[in-house]
C-alpha positions in Angstrom: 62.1 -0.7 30.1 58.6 -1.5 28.8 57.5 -2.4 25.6 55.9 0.9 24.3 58.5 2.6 25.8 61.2 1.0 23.9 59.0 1.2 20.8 58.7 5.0 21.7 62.5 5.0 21.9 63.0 2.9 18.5 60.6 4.4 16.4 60.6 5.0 13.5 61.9 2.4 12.1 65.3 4.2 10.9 66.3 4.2 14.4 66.8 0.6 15.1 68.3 0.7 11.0 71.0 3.5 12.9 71.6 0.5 15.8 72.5 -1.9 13.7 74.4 0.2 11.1 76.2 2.0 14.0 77.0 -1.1 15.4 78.7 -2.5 11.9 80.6 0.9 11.8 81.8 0.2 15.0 83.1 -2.8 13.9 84.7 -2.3 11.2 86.4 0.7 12.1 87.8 -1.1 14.9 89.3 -4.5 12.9 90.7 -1.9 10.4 92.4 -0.2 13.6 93.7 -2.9 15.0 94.8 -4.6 12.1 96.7 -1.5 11.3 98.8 -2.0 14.5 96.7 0.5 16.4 98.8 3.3 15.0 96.2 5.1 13.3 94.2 6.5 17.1 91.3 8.1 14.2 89.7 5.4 13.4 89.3 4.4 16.9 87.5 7.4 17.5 85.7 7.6 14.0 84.4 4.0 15.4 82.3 5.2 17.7 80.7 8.9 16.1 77.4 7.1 15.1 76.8 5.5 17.7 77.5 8.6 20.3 74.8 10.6 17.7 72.2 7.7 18.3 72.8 8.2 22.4 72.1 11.9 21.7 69.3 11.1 20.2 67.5 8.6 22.1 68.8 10.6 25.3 66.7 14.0 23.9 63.9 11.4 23.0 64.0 9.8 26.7 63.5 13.1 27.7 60.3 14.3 25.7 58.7 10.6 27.0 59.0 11.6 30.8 58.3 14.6 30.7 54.6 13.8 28.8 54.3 11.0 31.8 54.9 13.6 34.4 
């Protein structure tokens, strides 16, 4: 992955804010899962919604940048 495509991918800078905040979510949702025995199966899955949106995202943005290369 090059540089100015990575920017291209990361840009603005809300993006990379979603990474990181996604990435906390993640987290926490998943100590607060397994602390709770793993009997509550939601907040695995609630663990990983923003993260799955920022995929969408860059995916659809991934997209737009090849095809403007082609």
């Amino acid at each position: 992955m090059s540089t100015t495509r990575a920017k291209y991918l990361f840009s603005p800078w809300w993006r990379m804010a979603w990474l990181a905040v996604g990435i906390l979510w993640a987290v926490g949702f998943n100590v607060a899962y397994i602390s709770t025995g793993a009997t509550n199966e939601w907040l695995g899955v609630i663990s990983v919604v923003p993260l799955m949106a920022l995929l969408i995202d860059v995916i659809v943005r991934d997209r737009q940048w090849r095809s403007r290369q082609q």
